[in-house]
C-alpha positions in Angstrom: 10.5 28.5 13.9 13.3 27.2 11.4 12.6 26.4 8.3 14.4 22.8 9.3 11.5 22.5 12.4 8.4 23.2 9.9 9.7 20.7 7.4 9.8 17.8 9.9 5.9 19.6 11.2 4.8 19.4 7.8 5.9 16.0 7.9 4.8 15.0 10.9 1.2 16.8 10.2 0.4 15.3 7.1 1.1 12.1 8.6 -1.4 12.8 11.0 -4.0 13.5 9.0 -3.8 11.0 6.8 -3.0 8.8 9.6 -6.4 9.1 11.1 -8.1 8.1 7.7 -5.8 5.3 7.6 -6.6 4.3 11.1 -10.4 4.7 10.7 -9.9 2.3 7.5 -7.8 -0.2 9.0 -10.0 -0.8 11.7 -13.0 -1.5 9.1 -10.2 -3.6 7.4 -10.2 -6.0 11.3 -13.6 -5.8 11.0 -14.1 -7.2 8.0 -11.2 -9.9 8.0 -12.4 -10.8 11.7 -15.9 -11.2 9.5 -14.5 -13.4 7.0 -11.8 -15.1 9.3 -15.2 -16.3 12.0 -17.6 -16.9 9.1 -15.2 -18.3 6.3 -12.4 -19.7 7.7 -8.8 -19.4 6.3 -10.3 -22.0 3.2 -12.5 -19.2 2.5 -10.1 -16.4 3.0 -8.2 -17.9 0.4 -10.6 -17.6 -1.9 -11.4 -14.4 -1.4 -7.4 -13.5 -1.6 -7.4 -15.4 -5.1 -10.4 -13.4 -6.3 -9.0 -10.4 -5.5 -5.3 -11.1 -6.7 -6.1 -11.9 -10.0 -8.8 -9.1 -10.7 -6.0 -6.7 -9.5 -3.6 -8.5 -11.7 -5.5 -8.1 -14.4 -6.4 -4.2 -13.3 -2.9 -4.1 -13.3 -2.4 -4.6 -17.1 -5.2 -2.3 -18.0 -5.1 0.6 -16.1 -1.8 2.5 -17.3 -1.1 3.6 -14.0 -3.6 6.5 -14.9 -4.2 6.4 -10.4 -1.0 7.7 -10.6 0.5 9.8 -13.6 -2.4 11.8 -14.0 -2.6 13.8 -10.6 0.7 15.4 -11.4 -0.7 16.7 -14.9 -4.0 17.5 -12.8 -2.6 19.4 -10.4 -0.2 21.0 -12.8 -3.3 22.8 -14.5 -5.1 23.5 -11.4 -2.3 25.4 -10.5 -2.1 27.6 -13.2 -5.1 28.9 -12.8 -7.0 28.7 -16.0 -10.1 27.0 -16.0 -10.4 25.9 -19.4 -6.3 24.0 -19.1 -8.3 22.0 -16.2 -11.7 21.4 -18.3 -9.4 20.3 -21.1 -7.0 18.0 -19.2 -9.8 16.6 -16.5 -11.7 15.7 -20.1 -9.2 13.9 -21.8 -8.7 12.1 -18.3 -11.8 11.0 -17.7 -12.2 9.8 -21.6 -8.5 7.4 -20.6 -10.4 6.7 -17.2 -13.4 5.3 -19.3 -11.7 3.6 -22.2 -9.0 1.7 -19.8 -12.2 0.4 -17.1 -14.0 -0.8 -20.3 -10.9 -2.7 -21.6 -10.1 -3.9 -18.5 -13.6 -5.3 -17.8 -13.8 -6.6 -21.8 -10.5 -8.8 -21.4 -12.1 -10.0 -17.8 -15.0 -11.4 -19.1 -13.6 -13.1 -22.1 -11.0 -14.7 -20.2 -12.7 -15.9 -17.2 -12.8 -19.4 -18.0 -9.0 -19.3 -18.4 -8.5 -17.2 -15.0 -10.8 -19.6 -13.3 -8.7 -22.2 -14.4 -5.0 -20.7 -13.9 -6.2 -19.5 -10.4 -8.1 -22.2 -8.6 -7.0 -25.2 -11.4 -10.5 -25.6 -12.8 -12.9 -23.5 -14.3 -15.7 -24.0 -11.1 -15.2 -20.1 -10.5 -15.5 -18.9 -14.5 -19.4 -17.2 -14.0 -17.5 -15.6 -10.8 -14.8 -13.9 -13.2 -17.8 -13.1 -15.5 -19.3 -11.5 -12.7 -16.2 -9.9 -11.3 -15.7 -8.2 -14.6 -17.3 -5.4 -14.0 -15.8 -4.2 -11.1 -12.7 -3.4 -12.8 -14.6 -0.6 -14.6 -16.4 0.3 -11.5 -12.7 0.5 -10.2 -11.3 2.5 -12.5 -14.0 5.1 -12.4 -13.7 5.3 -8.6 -9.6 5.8 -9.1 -10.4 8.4 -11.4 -12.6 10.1 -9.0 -10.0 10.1 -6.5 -7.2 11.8 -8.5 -9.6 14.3 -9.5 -9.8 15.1 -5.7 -6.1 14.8 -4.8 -5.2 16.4 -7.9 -7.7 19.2 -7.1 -6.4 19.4 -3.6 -9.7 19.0 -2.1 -7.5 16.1 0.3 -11.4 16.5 3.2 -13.2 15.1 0.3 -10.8 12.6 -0.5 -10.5 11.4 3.1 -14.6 11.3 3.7 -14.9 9.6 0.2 -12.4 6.8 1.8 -13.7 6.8 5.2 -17.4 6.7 4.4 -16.6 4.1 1.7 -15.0 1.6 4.1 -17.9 1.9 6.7 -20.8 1.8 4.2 -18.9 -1.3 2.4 -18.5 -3.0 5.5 -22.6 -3.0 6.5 -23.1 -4.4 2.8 -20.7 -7.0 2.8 -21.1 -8.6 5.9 -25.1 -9.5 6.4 -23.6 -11.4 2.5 -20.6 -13.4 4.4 -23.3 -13.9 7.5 -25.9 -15.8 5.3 -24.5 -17.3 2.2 -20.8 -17.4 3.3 -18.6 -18.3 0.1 -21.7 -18.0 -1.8 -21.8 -14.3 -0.6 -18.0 -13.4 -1.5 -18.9 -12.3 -5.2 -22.1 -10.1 -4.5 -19.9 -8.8 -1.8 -17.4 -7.3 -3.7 -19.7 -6.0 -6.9 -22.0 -4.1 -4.3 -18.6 -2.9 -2.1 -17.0 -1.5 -5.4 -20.6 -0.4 -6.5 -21.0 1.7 -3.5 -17.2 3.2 -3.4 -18.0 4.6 -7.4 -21.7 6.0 -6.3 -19.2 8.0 -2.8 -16.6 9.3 -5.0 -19.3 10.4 -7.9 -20.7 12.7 -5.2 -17.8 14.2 -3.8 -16.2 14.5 -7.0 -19.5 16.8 -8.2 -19.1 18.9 -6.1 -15.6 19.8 -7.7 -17.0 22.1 -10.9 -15.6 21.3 -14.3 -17.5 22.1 -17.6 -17.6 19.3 -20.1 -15.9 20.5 -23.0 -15.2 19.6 -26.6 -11.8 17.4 -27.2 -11.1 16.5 -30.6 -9.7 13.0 -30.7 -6.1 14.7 -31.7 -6.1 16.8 -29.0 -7.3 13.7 -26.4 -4.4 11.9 -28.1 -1.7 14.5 -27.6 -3.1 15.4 -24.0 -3.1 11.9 -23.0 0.3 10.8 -24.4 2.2 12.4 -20.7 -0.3 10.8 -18.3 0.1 7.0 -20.4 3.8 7.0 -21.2 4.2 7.5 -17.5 1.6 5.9 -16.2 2.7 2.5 -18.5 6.1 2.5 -16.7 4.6 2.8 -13.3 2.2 0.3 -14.4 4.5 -2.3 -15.7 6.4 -2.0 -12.0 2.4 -2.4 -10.3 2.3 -5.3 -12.6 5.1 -7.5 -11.7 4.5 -6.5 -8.2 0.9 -8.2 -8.6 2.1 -10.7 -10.9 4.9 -11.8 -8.7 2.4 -12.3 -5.5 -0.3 -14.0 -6.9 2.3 -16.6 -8.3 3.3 -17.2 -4.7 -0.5 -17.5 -3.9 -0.9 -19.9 -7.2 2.3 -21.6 -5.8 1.2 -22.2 -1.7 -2.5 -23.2 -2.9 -0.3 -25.8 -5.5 2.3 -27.1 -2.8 0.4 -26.6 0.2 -3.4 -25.4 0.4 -6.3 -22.9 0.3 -5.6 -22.5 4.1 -1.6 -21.4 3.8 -2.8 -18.9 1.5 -5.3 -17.7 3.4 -2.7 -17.6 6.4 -0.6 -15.8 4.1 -3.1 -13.2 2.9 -3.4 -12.5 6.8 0.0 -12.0 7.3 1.2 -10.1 4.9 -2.5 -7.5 5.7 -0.8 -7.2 9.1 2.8 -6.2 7.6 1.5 -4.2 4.9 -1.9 -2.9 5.7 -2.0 -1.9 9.7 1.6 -1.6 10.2 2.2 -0.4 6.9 0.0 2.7 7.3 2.7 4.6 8.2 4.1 4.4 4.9 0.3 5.1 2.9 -0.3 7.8 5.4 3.4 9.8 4.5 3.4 9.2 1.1 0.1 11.3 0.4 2.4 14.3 1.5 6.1 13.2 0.6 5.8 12.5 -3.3 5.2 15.9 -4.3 7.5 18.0 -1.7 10.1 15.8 -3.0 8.6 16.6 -6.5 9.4 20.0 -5.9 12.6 19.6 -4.8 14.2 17.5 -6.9 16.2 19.4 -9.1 18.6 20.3 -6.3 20.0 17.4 -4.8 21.1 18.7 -1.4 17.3 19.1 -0.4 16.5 15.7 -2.0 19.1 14.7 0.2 18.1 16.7 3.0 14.4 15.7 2.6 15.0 12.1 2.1 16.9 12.0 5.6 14.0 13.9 7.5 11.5 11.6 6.0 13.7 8.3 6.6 13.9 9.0 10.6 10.3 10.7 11.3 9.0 7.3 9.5 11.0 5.2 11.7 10.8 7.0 14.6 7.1 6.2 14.7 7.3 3.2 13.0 9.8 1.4 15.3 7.4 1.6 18.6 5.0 -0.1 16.5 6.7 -2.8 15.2 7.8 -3.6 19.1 4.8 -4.2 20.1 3.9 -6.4 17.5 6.8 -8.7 18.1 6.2 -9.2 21.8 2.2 -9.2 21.5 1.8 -10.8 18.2 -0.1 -14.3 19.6 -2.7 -11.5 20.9 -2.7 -9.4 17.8 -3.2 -12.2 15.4 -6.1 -13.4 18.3 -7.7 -10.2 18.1 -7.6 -9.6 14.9 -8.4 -12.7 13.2 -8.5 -16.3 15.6 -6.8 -18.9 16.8 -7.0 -20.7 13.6 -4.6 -18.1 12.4 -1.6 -18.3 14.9 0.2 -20.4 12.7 0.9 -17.6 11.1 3.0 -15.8 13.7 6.6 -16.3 12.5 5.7 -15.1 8.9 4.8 -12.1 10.9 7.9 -11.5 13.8 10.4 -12.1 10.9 8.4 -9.6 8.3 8.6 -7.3 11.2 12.4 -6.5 11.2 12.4 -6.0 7.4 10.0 -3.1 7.6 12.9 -1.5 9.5 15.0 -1.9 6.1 11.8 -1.0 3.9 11.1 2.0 6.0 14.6 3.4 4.9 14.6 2.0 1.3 10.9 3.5 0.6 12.5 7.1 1.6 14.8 6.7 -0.9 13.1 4.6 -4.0 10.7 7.8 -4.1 13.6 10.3 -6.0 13.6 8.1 -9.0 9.8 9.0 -9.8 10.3 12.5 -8.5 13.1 12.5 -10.9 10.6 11.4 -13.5 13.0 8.8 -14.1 10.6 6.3 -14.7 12.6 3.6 -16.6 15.4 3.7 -14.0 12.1 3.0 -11.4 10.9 0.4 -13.4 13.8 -2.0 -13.7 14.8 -0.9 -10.1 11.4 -3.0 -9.2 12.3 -5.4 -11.9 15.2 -6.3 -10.5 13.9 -6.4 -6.8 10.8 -8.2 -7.9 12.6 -10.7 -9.3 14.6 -11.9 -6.6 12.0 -11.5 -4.1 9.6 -14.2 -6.0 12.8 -16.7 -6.0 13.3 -16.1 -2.4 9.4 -16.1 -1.5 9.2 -19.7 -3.9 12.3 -20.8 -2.2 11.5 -19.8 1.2 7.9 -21.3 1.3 8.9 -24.8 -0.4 11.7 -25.3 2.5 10.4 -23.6 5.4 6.6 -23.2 4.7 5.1 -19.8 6.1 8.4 -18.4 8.6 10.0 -19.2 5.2 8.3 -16.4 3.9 8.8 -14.2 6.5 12.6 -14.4 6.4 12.5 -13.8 2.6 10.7 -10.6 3.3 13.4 -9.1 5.3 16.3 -10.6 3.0 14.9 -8.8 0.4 14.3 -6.0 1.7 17.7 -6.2 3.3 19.1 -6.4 -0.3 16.6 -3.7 -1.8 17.5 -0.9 0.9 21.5 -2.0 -0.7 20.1 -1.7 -4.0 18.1 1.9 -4.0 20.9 3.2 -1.7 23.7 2.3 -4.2 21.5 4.0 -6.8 20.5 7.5 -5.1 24.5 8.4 -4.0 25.9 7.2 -7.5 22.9 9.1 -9.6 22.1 12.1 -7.1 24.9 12.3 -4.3 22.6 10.9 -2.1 23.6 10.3 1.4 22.2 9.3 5.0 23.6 11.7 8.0 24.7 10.6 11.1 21.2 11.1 12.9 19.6 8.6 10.5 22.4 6.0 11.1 22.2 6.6 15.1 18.2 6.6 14.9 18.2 3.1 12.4 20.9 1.5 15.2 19.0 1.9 18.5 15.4 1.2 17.2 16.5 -1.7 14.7 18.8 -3.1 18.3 15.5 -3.1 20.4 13.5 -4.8 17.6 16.3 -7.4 17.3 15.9 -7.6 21.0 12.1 -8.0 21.1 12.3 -10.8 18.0 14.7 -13.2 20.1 13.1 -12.9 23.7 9.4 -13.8 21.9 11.1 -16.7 20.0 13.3 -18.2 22.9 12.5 -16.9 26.2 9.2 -18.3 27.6 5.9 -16.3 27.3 6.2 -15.1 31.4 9.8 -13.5 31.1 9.4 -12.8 27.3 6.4 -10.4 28.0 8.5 -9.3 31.7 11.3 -8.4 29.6 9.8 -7.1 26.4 7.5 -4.3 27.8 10.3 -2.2 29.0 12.2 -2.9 25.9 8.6 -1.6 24.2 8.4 1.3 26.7 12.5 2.2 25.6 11.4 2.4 22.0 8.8 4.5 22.5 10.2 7.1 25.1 13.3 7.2 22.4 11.3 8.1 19.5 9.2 10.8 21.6 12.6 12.4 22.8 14.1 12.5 19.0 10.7 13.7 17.5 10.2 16.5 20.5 14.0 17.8 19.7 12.8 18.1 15.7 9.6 20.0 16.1 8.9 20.6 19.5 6.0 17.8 19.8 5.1 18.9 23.5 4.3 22.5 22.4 2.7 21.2 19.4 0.8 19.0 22.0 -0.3 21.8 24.0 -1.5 23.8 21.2 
C-alpha cells in the first residue's frame, strides 16, 4: 500500500469511528429536540436555546480554553514515558480544571439577575441562572475528564463516556419536559450535566495517576503553556458565543421567542447532524497536522487530502438535504418548524465553502500560531454578526441563511489568502475538480427545490442525489481502495 493510500485510510478510518459516536449522539440529539419541539414548542425551544447560550457564553469567559490547550501538553508527557511528568502535569491540570469551574460558577451566580435581564429583558429567569450556576463547574470537570482521555489516548473510553452520556441524559430529561414542560427545562439540564460528570469520573478512574505534591510555583509555571494558549483559543470560542447569542438577543428583540427557537433548529441541522463530518475528522486531523507542520509540503499535502475526503462525503449529504429538507425538518422536529426551511437550503451550499476553509484554518493552531488564529476569527466573526443582524432585519430567517454562506464564501477567501502567503499553501487540481462537480450538483438541487414544483423537483433531484453519491464513491474507491476495504 502507498504511503499516499494509508493517509487518506487513516483518514477515512478515524472518521469512521468517530463517525459512529457522532451518529449514535445525533440521533439522541432528534430525540431530544423532537422531545422539546412536541412538548415545548418553538416558544419553549427558545428558551431553552437562551439558557444554554448564555451559560456557554459565560463558560466561554472562564474556561481558558483548558478543553483544548491542555491535551497537547497531556499527551506530550504521556508520550515520554515517565510516569511522574504525567502525575505532575495531569495535577496541575486538574487544579486549573477546578479553579476555572469554581470561577465560572462564582461569576454565574452573582450575575444572574443581570443575565436574566440582558437575555430574556427581565429578571423572571434570575433563580434559574442561580440554579444554572453550577453546571458550569460540573462542566468543566466533565471537559477535564475528557482531555484526560483523549490526551491519554484511551479514544474507547472517550467514545462510551459520550455515547452512554447522551442516552442516559436523554431518559432523565425527558419524563422532566413530559410533566412540568418549561418548568422542567432547568432540573433538566443540572441532572443531564450531573450525570455526564458522574460517566466521565468513572471512565477517567480507570486511567491510573498518583496524586502528587505540586508546589504553587511549580502549578504556576506548569500551567502558564496550557492558559496562554488556551486564553487565545478561548478569546476566539468567546466571540464565536458572544457573536451568536447577540443574534438570538437580537431575533427574540425584533421578532420573537419563536424565530429563535426556529433558528436554534436550523442552525442544529447545519451544524450538529450535517456538521458531524467536520467533529468526527477533526478528533484525528489536528494532531497529524500537528505533526507535520514544520514542513509545509505535507501541510500542504495533508490539507488537500483532508479538504476532498471531507467533501467527498459531505457533498451526498448536503444533497439530500436540499431536495428532502420539508421531510427532514418533519421528521426531525414538526410542522411548526418548516418555516424554517430556507435558513436551512441556503446554509447548505456554504458548508461546501466551510468544508474547504475548515481544512485550511486548522494550520494556524498547528502552527501554534495562536494570535494569527485569533484575529483570523476576529475578523470573520465580525463580519458575520453584521451580515447575520443585517440579514435577519431585511429578510427574517432565509436572511440568515444567505449570510451563512456569504460569510463563509468570504472566510474560505480569507484563510486561503493566509495559508499560501504564510506557508505556500496551495489546493491541487483534484481538490478544484472534486469542489466543481459536487458544489454544481448542490447548486442544482438548491434551484429545482426552490422553483420547480415538489412532483418534478423530487423527479429530478433524486438522480442528481444518486450522481453525487456514485461520484464520491468512485473518487474515494480510487484513493484507498474502499471496495477492498469493504470486503475486508
Amino acid at each position: 500500500m502507498t504511503e499516499e493510500k494509508a493517509s487518506y485510510r487513516s483518514i477515512m478510518k478515524a472518521t469512521s469511528l468517530f463517525g459512529g459516536v457522532q451518529v449514535f449522539n445525533i440521533i439522541i440529539a432528534i430525540v431530544r429536540s423532537k422531545i422539546i419541539a412536541v412538548l415545548l414548542g418553538p416558544a419553549g425551544m427558545g428558551i431553552v436555546g437562551l439558557l444554554t447560550s448564555t451559560i456557554g457564553l459565560v463558560s466561554s469567559l472562564t474556561n481558558f480554553g483548558l478543553g483544548t490547550s491542555a491535551i497537547r501538553d497531556i499527551a506530550a508527557a504521556n508520550e515520554s514515558g515517565n510516569q511522574n511528568r504525567i502525575n505532575k502535569v495531569v495535577t496541575v491540570f486538574r487544579r486549573l480544571v477546578w479553579i476555572t469551574g469554581l470561577l465560572g460558577a462564582i461569576i454565574t451566580f452573582i450575575l444572574s439577575p443581570w443575565l436574566s435581564l440582558l437575555t430574556f429583558g427581565n429578571k423572571e429567569y434570575t433563580v434559574a441562572f442561580m440554579w444554572l450556576s453550577v453546571t458550569l463547574l460540573f462542566n468543566q470537570l466533565t471537559s477535564g475528564q475528557n482531555v484526560l482521555l483523549q490526551g491519554m489516548r484511551k479514544l474507547k473510553y472517550l467514545a462510551k463516556a459520550n455515547m452512554l452520556g447522551s442516552f442516559v441524559g436523554l431518559v432523565i430529561s425527558a419524563p422532566l419536559y413530559y410533566y412540568y414542560r418549561v418548568d422542567g427545562v432547568v432540573p433538566a439540564i443540572i441532572l443531564t450535566v450531573l450525570l455526564l460528570l458522574g460517566i466521565s469520573w468513572y471512565f477517567a478512574r480507570k486511567i491510573k495517576i498518583e496524586q502528587i505534591k505540586v508546589s504553587p510555583e511549580e502549578t504556576i509555571f506548569e500551567g502558564k503553556g496550557m492558559l496562554k494558549m488556551g486564553f487565545m483559543l478561548s478569546l476566539s470560542s468567546l466571540i464565536t458565543v458572544g457573536g451568536s447569542y447577540i443574534v438570538r438577543i437580537f431575533i427574540s428583540n425584533t421578532g420573537s421567542l419563536d424565530d429563535v427557537g426556529l433558528y436554534n433548529a436550523g442552525f442544529a441541522i447545519i451544524a450538529t447532524y450535517v456538521g458531524l463530518v467536520f467533529t468526527a475528522m477533526s478528533t484525528d486531523y489536528y494532531p497529524r497536522l500537528s505533526g507535520v507542520s514544520h514542513d509545509n509540503k505535507k501541510g500542504t499535502l495533508l490539507m488537500n487530502q483532508q479538504a476532498e475526503i471531507a467533501l467527498l462525503i459531505l457533498a451526498p449529504i448536503l444533497a439530500i438535504f436540499l431536495i428532502f429538507i420539508n421531510w427532514v425538518v418533519i421528521i426531525l422536529y414538526s410542522t411548526e418548524f418548516i418555516p424554517v426551511n430556507g435558513l436551512i437550503q441556503w446554509a447548505a451550499l456554504g458548508m461546501y465553502f466551510k468544508a474547504a476553509s475548515w481544512s485550511i484554518a486548522f494550520i494556524l493552531l498547528a502552527k501554534g500560531a495562536s494570535k494569527l488564529f485569533f484575529w483570523n476569527e476576529l475578523v470573520w466573526n465580525i463580519y458575520m454578526l453584521g451580515l447575520n443582524l443585517l440579514g435577519y432585519y431585511f429578510y427574517g430567517l432565509d436572511g440568515l441563511g444567505v449570510s451563512f454562506l456569504i460569510s463563509y464564501m468570504l472566510y474560505f477567501s480569507q484563510v486561503f489568502y493566509i495559508a499560501k502567503n504564510k506557508y505556500q499553501f496551495k489546493f491541487n487540481l483534484e481538490f478544484y475538480k472534486i469542489f466543481s462537480i459536487q458544489f454544481t450538483l448542490g447548486l442544482c438541487c438548491f434551484l429545482i427545490i426552490k422553483f420547480a414544483p415538489t412532483y418534478w423537483a423530487y423527479m429530478i433531484g433524486i438522480p442528481l442525489i444518486l450522481i453525487s453519491i456514485g461520484y464520491s464513491f468512485k473518487e474515494l474507491n480510487k484513493r484507498m481502495d474502499l471496495i477492498g476495504l469493504l470486503k475486508k
